[in-house]
C-alpha positions in Angstrom: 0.0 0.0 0.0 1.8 2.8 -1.5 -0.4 5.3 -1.1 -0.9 7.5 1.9 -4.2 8.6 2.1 -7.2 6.9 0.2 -10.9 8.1 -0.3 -13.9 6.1 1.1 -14.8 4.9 -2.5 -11.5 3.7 -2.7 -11.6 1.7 0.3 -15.2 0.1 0.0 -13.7 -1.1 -3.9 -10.4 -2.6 -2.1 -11.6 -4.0 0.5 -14.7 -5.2 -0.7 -16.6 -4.2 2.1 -20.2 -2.5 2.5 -20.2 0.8 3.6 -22.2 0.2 6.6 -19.4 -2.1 7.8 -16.9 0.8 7.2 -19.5 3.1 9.7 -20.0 0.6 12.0 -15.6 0.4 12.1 -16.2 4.6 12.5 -18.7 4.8 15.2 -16.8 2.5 17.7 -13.5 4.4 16.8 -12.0 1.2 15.6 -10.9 3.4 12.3 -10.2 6.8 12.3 -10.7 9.4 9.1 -9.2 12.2 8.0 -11.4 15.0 7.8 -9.8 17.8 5.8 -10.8 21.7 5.8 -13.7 22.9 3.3 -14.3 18.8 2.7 -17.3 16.7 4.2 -15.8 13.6 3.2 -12.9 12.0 5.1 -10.0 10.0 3.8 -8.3 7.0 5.5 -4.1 7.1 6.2 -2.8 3.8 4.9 -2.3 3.0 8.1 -6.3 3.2 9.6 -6.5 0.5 6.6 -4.2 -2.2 8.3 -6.7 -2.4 11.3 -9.7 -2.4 9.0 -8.0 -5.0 7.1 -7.4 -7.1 10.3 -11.4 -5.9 11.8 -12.7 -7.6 8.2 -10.5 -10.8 9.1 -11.4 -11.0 12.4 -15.8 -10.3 11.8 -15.6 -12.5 8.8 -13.7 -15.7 9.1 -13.8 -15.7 12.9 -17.3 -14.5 14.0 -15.2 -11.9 16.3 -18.1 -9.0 17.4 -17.1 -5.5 16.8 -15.9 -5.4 20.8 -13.3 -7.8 20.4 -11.9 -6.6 17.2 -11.5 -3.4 19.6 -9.6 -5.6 22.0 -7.9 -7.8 19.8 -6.9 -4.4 17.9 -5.6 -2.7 21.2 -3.9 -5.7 22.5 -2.4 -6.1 19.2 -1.3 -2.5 19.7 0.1 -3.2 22.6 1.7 -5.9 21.6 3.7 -4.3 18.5 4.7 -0.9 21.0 6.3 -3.5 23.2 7.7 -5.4 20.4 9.9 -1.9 19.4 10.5 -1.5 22.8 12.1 -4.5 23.0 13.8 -4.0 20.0 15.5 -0.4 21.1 16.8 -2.3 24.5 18.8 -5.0 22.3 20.0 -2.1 19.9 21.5 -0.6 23.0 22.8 -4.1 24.6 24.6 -4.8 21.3 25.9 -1.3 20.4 26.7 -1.8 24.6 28.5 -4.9 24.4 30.4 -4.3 21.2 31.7 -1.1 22.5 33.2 -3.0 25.4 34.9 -5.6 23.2 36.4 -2.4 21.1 37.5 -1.0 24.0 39.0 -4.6 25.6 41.4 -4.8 22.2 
């Protein structure tokens, strides 16, 4: 997904989902638009599209209600924040460790 910001027409084609199912993502916040100035319609970052993506997954093939895809989405959250956080810690342990072995030669 290339592109940054994508209209509503846009991603009721690509997803091949009903429009209702997109407002029913809106009203529990699960997906967020983009309202711009002097415009009525919103668009939808690229990144509001991965969690409708994962919402269709989850209603569709796994009969999950609209208040566990919020759940599942904000453990999932959760989960990925921790997963950089994790990350950062071993980019300082190794940058850490190598700069002792430098400094033992």
């Amino acid at each position: 997904m290339a592109k940054e910001l994508w209209t509503v027409t846009e991603v009721l084609e690509s997803f091949q989902v009903e429009e209702g199912f997109l407002r029913n993502l809106e009203e529990e916040e699960i997906v967020c638009p983009v309202c711009r100035e002097g415009s009525s319609t919103g668009l939808f970052h690229a990144n509001e599209l991965e969690k409708l993506r994962v919402a269709k997954i989850l209603m569709e093939d796994m009969g999950v209600n609209l208040s566990g895809v919020e759940v599942i989405l904000q453990m999932r959250q959760n989960m990925i924040e921790m997963r950089r956080q994790f990350d950062a810690i071993l980019e300082d342990l190794a940058r850490e460790i190598q700069e002792n072995l430098m400094g033992d030669v």
